[in-house]
SEMILUM-201608 format. One record per atom (N, C-alpha, C, CB): x, y, z. Coordinates in steps of 0.05 Angstrom, whole numbers, plus 5000, padded with zeros to 4 digits. Atoms other than C-alpha are relative to their C-alpha. Glycine has a CB too. Example, Ala and Ser with C-alpha at 12.3 -4.5 7.8 and 13.67 -1.06 7.14 Angstrom:
501849765000524649105156501850245000498050015025498449764999527349795143498550225014500950094971
***
This chain:
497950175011249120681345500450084970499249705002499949825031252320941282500949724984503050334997499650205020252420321220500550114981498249834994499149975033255520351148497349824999503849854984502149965007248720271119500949724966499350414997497950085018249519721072496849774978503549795022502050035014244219381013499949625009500450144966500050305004240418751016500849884973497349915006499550165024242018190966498350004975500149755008502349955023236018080926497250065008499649764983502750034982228918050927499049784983497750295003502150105013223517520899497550124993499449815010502749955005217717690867499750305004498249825019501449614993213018450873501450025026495650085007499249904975214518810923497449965016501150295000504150084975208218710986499650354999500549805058500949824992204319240986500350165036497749924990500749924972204319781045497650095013501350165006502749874985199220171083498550034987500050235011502449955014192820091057498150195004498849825000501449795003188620611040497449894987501550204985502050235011182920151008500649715000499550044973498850285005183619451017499649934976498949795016500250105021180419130960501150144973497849965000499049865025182619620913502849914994500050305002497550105013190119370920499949684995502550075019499150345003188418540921498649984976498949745026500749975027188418450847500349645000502450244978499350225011187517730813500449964976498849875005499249965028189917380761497549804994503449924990501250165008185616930719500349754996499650064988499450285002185716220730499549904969498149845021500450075035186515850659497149834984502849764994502650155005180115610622499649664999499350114974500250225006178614990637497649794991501049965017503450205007173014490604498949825023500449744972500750154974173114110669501949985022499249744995497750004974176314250742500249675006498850215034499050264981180513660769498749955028503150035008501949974978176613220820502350055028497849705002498649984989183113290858502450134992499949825005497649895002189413800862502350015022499550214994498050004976194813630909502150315003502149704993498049734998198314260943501349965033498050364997498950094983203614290991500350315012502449804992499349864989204814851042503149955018497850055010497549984976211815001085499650275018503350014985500449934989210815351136501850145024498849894998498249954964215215721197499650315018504050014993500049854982214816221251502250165013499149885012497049964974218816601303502750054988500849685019497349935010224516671266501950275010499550054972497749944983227417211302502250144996500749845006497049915026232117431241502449845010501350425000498450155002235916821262501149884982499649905009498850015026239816761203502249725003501550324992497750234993244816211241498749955023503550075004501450114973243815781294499850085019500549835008498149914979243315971359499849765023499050315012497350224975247915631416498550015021503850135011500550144975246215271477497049934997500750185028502650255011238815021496499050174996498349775016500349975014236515521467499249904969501150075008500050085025237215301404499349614996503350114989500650285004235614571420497149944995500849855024503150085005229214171396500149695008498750044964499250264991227513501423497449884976499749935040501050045034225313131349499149665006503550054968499550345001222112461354501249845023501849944978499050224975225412241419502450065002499749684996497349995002232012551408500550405004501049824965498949824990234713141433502350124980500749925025497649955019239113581375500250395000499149844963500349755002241514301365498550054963503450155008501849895024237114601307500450394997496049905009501349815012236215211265502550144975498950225027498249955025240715571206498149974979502549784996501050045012237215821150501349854969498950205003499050175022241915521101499549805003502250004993500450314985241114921133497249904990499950015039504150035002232415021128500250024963497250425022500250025032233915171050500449774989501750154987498950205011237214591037497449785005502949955013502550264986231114161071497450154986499549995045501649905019225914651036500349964972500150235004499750125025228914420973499449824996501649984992500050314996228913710995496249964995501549895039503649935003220513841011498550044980499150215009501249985019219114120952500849834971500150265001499150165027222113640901497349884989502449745006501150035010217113410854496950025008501049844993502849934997211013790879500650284982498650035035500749775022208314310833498650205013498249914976502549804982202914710878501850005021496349855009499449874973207514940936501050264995502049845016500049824990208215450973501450155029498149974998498249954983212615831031498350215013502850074988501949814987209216201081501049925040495949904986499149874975210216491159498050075021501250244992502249974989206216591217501450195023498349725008500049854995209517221245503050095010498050005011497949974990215617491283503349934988499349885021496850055009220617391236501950144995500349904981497149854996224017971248499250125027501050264974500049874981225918401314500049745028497550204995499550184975228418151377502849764982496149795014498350155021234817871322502650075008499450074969497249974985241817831334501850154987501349765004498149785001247718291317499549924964503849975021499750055033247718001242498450104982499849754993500749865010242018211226498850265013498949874988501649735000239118761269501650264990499050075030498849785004245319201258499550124973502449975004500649855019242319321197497449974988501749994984502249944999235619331214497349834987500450224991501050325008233818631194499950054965496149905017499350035041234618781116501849784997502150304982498850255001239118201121496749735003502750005031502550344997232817701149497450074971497349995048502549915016227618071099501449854975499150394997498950005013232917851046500549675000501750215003500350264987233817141074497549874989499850035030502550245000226216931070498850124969497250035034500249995031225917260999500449804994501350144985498450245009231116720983498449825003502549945013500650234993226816231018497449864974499050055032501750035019220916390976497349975016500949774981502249964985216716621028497450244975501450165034502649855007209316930996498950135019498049864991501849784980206817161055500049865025496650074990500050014973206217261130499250135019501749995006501049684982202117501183501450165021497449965017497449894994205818031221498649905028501150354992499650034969208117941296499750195011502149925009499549874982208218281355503650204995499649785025497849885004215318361341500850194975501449825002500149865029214618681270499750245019497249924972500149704989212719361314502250055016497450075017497249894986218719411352500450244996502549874991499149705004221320011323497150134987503150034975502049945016214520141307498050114972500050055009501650005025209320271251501750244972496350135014498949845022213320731205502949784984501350355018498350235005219220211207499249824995501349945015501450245015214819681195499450104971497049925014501349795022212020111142501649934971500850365011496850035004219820151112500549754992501750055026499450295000220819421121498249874969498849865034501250105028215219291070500850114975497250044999500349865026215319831018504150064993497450385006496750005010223619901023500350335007500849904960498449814991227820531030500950095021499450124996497550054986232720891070498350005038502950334991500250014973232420781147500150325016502449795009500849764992230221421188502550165011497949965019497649944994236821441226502949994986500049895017497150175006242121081197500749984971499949685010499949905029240421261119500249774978502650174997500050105009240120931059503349815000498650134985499050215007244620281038502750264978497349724985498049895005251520561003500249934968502349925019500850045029250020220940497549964990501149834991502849915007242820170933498550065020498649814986501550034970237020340978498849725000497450245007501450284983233419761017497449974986499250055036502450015025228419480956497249985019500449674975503450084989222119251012500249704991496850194982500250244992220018621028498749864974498649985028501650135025218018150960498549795017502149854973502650134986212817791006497850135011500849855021502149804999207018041030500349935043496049884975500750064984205418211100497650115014501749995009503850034995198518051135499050125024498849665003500849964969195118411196497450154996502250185020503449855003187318511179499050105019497749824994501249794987186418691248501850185024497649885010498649664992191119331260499350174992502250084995501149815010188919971248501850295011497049965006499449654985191120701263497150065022500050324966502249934979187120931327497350194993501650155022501749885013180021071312500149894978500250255000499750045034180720791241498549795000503049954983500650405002176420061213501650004976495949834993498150165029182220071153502149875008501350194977497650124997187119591157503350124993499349804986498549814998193719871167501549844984500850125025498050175023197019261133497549864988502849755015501350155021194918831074498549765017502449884976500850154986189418411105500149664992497750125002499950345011190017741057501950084973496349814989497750015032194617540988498049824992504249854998500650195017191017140942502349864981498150124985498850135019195516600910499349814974501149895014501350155012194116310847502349784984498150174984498250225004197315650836501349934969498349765009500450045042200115410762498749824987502549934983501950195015195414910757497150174996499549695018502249825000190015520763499050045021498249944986501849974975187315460830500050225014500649835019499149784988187016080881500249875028498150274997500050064976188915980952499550315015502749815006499549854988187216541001501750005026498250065000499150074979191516711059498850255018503149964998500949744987188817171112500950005025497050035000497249964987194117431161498950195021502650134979500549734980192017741242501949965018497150045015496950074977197117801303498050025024503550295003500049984973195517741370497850265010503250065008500449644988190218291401501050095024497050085005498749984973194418241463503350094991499849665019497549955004200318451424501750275015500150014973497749864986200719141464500649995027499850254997499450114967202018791527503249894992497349675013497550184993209018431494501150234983500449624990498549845017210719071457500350335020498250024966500349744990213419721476498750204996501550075001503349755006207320241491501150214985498450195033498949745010211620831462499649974975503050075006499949995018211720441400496749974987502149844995503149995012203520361390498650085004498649874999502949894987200520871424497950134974501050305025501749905028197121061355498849804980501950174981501250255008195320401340498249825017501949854993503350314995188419841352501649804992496349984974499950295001189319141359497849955005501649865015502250075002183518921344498349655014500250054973499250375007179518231360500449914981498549815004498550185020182217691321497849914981501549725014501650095013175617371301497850174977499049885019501449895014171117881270502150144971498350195019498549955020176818131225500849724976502250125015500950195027177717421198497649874996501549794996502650085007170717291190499150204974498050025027500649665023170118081144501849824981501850435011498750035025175417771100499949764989502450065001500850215021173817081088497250004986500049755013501449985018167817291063500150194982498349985005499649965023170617831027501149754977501550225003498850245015175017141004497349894971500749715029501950135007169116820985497950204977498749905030501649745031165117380943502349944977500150495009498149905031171317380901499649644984505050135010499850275011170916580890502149925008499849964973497350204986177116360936498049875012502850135023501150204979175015790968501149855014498649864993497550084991181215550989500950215019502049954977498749774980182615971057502049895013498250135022498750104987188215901091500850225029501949904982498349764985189716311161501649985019498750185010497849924985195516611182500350155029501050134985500649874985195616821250502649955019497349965008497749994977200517021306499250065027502050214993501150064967197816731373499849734995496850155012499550244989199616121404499549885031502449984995499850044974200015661461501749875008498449925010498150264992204215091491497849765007502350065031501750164989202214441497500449765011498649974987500050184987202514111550502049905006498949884994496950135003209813971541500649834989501149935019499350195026208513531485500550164982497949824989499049815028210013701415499349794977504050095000501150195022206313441350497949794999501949874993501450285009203112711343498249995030502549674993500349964973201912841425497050174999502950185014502449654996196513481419497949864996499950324973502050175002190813011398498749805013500449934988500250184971191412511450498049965014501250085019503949934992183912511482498550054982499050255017501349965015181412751431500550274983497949975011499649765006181313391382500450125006499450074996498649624987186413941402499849965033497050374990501150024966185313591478503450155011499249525017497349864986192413861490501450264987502449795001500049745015192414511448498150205031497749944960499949854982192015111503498350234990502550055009500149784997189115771510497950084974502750105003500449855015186516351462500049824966502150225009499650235030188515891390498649825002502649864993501450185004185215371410496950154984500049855029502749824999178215861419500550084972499750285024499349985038180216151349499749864988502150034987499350245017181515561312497349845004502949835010503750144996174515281340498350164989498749975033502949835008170215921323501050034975498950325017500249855029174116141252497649964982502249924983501150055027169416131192500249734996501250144976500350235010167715471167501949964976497449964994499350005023170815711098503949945005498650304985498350064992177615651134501049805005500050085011499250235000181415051117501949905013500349954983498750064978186715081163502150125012500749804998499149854986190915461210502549965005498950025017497650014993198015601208500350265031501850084969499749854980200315921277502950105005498849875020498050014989206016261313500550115037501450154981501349854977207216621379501149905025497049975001500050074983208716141427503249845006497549884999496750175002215515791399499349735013503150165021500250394993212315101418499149874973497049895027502150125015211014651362498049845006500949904986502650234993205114261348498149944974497750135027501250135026200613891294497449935016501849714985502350014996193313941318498149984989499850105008502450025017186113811303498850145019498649724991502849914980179914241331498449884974499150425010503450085014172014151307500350264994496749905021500849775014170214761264497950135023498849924970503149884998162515121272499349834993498750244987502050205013160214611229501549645005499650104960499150144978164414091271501149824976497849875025497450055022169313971208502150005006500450144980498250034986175613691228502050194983500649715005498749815006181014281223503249995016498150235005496549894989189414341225500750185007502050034985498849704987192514771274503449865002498150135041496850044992200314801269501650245006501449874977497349864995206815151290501949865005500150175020498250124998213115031284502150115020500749964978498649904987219115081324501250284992501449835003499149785016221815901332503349974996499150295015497250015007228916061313501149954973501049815015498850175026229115721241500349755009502850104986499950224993229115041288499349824987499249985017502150265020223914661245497850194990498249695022502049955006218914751198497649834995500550114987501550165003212314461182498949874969498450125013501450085031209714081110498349925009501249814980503450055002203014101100499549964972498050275010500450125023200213701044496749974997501749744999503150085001192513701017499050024980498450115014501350045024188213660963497950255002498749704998503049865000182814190937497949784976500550404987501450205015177713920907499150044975498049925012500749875020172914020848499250314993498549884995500849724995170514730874501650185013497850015012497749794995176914950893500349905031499250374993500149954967176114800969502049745013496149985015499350144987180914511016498649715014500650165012502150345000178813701021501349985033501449624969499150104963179713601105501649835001497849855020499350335004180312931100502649924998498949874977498249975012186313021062502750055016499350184986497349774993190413481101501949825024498450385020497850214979197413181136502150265002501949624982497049784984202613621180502749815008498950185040498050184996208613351178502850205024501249884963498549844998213813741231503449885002498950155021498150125003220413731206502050305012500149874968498049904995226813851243501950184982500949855008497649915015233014261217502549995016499750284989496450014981239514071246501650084980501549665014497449735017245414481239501649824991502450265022498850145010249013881217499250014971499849785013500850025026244713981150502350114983497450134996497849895024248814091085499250274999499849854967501349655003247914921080499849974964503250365015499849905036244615121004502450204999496750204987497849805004249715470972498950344995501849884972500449754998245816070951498950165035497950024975500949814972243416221024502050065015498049865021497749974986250116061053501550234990501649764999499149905007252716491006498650375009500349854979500749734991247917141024500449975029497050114991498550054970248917001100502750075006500149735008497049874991256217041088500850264990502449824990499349665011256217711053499150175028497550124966500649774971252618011118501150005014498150015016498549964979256317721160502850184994500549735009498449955010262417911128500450355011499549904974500049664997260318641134499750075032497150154983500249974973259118581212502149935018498049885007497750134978264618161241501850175012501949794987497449794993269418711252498750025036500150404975501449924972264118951307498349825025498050184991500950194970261118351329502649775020497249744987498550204981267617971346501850075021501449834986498349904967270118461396499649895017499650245015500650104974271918211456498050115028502349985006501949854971266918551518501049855024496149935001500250044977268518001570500549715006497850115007500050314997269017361602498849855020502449925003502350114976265016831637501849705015496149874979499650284988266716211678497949734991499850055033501150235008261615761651497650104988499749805022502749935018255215761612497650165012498749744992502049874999249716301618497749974995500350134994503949995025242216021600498850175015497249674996501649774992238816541603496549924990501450314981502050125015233216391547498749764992500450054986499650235006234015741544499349815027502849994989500350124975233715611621496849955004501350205023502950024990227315231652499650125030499149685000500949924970228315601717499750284995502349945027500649655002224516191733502350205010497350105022498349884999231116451762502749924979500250005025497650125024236516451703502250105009499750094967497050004993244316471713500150334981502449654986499349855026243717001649498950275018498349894966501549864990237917341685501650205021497949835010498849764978242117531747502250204991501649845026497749875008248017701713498950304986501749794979500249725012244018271674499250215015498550004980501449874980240018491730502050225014498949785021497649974976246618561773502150244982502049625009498949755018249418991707498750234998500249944974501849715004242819461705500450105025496549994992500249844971243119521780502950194998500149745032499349825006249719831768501250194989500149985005500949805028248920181710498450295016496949794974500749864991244020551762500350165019499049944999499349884979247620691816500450264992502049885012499549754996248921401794498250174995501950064990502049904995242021531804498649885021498950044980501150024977241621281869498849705004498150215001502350275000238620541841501849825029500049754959499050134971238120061910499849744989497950055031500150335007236819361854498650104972497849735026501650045027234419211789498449824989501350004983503250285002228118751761500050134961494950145033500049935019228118601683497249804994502850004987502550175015222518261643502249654987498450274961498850285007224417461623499750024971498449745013500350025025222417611555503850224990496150164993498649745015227518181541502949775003500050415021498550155009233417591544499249854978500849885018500950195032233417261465501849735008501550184961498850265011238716721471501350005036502650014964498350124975244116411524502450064992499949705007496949975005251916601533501249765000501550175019498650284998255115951523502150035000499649814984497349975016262015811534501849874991501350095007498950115019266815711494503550184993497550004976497449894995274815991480500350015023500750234991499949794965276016061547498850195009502250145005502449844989269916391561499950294991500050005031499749685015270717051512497249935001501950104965502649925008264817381511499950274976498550085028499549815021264117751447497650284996500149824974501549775002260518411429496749804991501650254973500950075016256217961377497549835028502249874977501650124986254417511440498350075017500949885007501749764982251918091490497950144982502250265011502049885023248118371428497249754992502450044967501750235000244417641417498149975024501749764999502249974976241817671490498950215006500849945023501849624996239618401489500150144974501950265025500150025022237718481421498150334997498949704991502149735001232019071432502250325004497149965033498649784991237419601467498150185013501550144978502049784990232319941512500750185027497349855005498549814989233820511543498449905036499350354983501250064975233920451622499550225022501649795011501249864980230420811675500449935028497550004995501449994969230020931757498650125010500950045015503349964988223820931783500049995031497749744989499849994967223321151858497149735007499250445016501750224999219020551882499549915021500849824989499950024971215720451948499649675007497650215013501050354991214919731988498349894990499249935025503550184996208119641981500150014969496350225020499850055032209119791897501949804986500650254986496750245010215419291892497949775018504950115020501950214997209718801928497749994978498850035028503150035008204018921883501849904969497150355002499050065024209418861822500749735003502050174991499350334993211918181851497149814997501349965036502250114998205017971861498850034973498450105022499850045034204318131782500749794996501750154982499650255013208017611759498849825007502149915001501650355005204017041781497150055009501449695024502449945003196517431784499550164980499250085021501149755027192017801735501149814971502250415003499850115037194017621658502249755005501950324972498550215003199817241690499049825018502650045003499750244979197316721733499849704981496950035027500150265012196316191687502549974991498049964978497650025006203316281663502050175016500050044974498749734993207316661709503250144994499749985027497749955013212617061690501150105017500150134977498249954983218017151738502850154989500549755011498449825007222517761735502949915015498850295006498550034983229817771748500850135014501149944996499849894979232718031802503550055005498449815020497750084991238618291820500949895028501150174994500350194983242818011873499550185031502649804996500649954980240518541925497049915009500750244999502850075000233618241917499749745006498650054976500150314989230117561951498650005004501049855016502550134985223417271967499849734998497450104990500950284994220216641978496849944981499749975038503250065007213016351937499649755012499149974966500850204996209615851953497849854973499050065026501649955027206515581883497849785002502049964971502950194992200915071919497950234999500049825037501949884994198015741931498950064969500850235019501449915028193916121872500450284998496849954999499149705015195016771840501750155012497850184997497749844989198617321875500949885016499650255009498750114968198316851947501249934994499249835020496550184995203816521923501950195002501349804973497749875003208617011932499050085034500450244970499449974969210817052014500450275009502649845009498649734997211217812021501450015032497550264994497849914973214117782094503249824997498249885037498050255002219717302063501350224976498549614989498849675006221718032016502750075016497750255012497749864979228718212035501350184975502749735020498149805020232818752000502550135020497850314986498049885001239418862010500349865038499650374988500950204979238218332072498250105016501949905017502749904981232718732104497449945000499550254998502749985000225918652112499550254986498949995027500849835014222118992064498750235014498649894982501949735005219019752080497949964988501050224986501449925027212219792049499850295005497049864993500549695007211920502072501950194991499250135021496949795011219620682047499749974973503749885010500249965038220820911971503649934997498750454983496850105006226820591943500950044966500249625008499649885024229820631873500749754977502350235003499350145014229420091818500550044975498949875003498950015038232720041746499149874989502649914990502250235026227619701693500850224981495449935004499949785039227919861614498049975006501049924961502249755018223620281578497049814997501650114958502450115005219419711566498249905021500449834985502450034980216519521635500550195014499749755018500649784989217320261655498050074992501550165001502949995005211620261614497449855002500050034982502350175002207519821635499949634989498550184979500950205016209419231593499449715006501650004983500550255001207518471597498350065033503049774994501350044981202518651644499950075033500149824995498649854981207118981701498850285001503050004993500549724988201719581719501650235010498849975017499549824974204319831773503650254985501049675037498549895007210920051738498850324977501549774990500849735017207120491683498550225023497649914971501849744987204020831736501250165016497749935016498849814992209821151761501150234986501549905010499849805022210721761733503050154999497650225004498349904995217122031760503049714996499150155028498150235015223621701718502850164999498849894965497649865005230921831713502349804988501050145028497950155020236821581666498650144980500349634996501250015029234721411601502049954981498550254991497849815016242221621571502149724992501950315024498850245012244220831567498049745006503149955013502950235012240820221537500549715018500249894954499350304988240319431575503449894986496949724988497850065011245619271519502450135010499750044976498349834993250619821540500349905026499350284998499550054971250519641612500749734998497550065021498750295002251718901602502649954990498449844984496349895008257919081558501450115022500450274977498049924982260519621605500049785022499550285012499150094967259919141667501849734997496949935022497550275013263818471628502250185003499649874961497149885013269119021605501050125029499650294971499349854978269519381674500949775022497650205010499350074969269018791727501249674988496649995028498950284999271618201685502949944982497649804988498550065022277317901641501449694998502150225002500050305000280717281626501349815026501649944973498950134972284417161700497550005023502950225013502349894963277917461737497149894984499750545012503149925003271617181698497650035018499049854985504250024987263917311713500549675016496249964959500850304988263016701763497050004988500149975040502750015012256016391737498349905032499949754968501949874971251316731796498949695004496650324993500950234983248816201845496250105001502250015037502950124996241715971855497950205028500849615012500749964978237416291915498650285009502149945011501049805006234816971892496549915003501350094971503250134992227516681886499649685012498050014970500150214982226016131939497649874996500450085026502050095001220615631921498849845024500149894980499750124971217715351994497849774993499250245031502650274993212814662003498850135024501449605011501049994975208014792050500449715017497050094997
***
């Protein structure tokens, strides 16, 4: 894709250091001011958000909805979150703006077309300090991340026309990544902040060690993910040698809970409805760890666990998208250290109804400004709303429709159906004009552009890949691929792990499945490799295409099979069959 190359707005603050080559040698402090006697109390406020997504504006349908208190509203717009981050911080002195990962990649036409220098430019404005990186920060992988921090021109697409791309004035955190073979941290492992009343706060920033399961293998095969725990355990006590005593960590791994949200998670008792992996974290960290901002999961939540030393400890996240963020308010004490006791999560909505700040509205509209030409082409038209991302059914209206575009995208390599990952849809087509579908809006739901493949694929491997989604890494959550509409089975979800899935209830193309015939499916790049846990795909070795991306095929097949007398009908129900015994 060829872009006019074009400069971010501003920046706040240093620039974040990049690739470390010594840790401690780049985390410099300053000197807290002399005092004859520390306060027995310093109130400090944290804001907090996640997921972001480089959602710079809201996004449409449910998607973009948060249910707040008992009320159901559309949310997110960072002008919108400025204006309420202002509101937050009014007459506190000790705050602070900070991120718990993914706030760029997987972003919509506004900002990826220029390579998220628009969102890096955004959470400057916000007055973000720091954030530990996501899964999604590697997207275009570690050199582009690289880029993203330290600034300059983009590998392809070249520097900015009036200045190059300054780097990110926040810091970002991932103590345990490394180059393969390496124990140095590949990013800045913590920021020390030091408040203006003198205090230091540490933040210490890890992602996910399961991150190369949601990322594409091409982009990390030269990179460790490390575990989570022994990396922040090395650095809070580097923290602690230095005299922070105030830790705070950043991490990017989450869960859901429970299908509550907030005041709910506590309910039984400490963290009794806090899930998975975060919970386990958030129970073993360091003692010196005062409390845990999270991301990862796009559920919010306001939690307590027991420490090591069975010290009551905050685990939060907020809604992703720019939906809501979190205020956190607490006291350190006389020795600098986060007072427990103290600490209150407050999670606050952002509805798009908010008044927009003027300076954010105002950098938002310069980007856009520079994109609209390309995102408000027309591509296509729908008959009614698409949730794709937004949908609670494992089969999505969005889902078929793209499936049914890759399948024939492939036909001229013979493809007999197509199967995509649920993750690789970002948002929902909603409609609206008489159902135009715009470039901008096909770009929002297929945000990555990954190139697509056909993989000759026999019965018995299109069973063991079905039987993926709801065994092995996925059975506790299963993730159900879509399908196009030459594809159909039946589960049964009383059963447990793979049994749920009916393999003599398999039909393609209305047949009974072959396991001993080889057939030909269309998946991107990313579960041709393997990704979210889909083996069986990386282990085919023999691939053909490549020469157009998910995005491209969803365009051509709006522009080829629809228009405003003939739209897309919104695909019917009946692709995956759930049975009662």
């Amino acid at each position: 894709m060829t872009n006019t190359r074009l400069p971010r707005l501003r920046s706040r603050g240093a620039l974040a250091a990049g690739v470390l080559a010594a840790t401690t040698a780049l985390l410099g402090f300053q000197t807290a001011p002399t005092q004859a006697r520390a306060p027995e109390r310093v109130p400090v406020q944290l804001l907090a958000l996640n997921d972001l997504h480089g959602n710079l504006e809201p996004v449409d349908g449910a998607a973009g909805r948060i249910t707040h208190r008992g009320t159901t509203l559309q949310a997110g717009g960072l002008a919108q979150m400025a204006t309420l981050l202002d509101e937050a911080r009014a007459g506190q002195t000790n705050t602070l703006t900070v991120a718990g990962g993914d706030m760029i990649g997987g972003s919509p036409l506004l900002s990826a077309i220029f390579h998220d220098e628009p969102t890096v430019a955004a959470l400057d404005e916000l007055g973000v300090v720091a954030s530990s990186v996501g899964n999604h920060e590697f997207d275009e992988g570690p050199q582009e991340l690289r880029r993203i921090i330290e600034g300059g021109c983009h590998a392809q697409d070249g520097c900015a026309p009036d200045a190059p791309y300054a780097g990110a004035g926040f810091a970002y955190l991932g103590g345990n990544v490394t180059a393969r073979g390496s124990d140095t941290p590949l990013l800045r492992p913590y920021k020390v902040e030091t408040l203006p009343t003198g205090q230091k706060i540490g933040f210490i920033g890890v992602v996910t060690k399961n991150a190369p399961t949601v990322i594409n293998a091409s982009m990390v095969r030269e990179l460790e993910f490390h575990d989570e725990l022994p990396a922040i355990e090395k650095y809070s006590k580097e923290l602690t040698k230095q005299g922070v005593r105030a830790q705070v960590l950043l991490i990017h791994e989450g869960e859901t809970v429970n299908g509550t949200a907030g005041a709910n998670c506590d309910e039984g008792g400490p963290g009794a409805k806090l899930n998975g992996r975060i919970k386990d974290i958030s129970q073993k960290a360091p003692t010196a760890i005062g409390l845990v901002v999270s991301g990862h999961s796009h559920d919010s939540y306001e939690c307590t666990v027991l420490d090591p030393a069975n010290k009551r400890r905050v685990v939060t996240q907020a809604d992703s998208f720019g939906r809501s963020f979190t205020d956190l308010r607490f006291d350190l004490n006389a020795r600098g250290e986060i007072l427990r006791s103290t600490v209150r999560a407050q999670h606050r909505a952002v509805p798009v109804a908010t008044t927009q700040q003027p300076a954010m509205s105002k950098l938002i509209g310069t980007w856009r400004g520079r994109s609209e030409e390309q995102a408000n082409r027309v591509v296509g038209h729908i008959a009614g709303d698409l949730p794709g991302r937004g949908s609670t059914d494992p089969e999505t209206p969005l889902g078929s429709l793209i499936t049914d575009a890759q399948a024939a995208a492939g036909r001229g390599y013979g493809a007999d159906f197509a199967l995509t990952n649920p993750g690789s849809m970002r948002a929902d087509i909603i409609y609206r004009d008489g159902g135009v579908v715009t470039y901008a809006d096909a770009y929002r739901v297929q945000p990555f552009a990954n190139a697509l493949w056909v993989l000759p694929i026999t019965g018995q491997q299109l069973v063991t890949a079905l039987k993926q989604q709801l065994g092995g890494a996925n059975e506790a959550s299963p993730r159900f691929l879509q399908l196009s509409k030459e594809l159909s089975y039946s589960v049964d979800m009383s059963r447990s792990g793979a049994d749920r899935l009916l393999v003599d209830t398999i039909r393609l193309k209305g047949r009974p499945l072959d396991p001993a015939a080889t057939y030909k499916v269309t998946v991107n790049d990313f579960l041709a490799n393997g990704g979210n846990d889909f083996d069986v795909f990386g282990e085919i070795a023999t691939r053909e295409g490549g020469d157009i991306t998910d995005l491209d095929a969803l365009v051509t097949y709006l522009e080829e099979t629809t228009s405003a007398g003939n739209p897309a009908p919104v695909p019917a129900q009946g692709r995956i069959t759930f049975v009662t015994p």
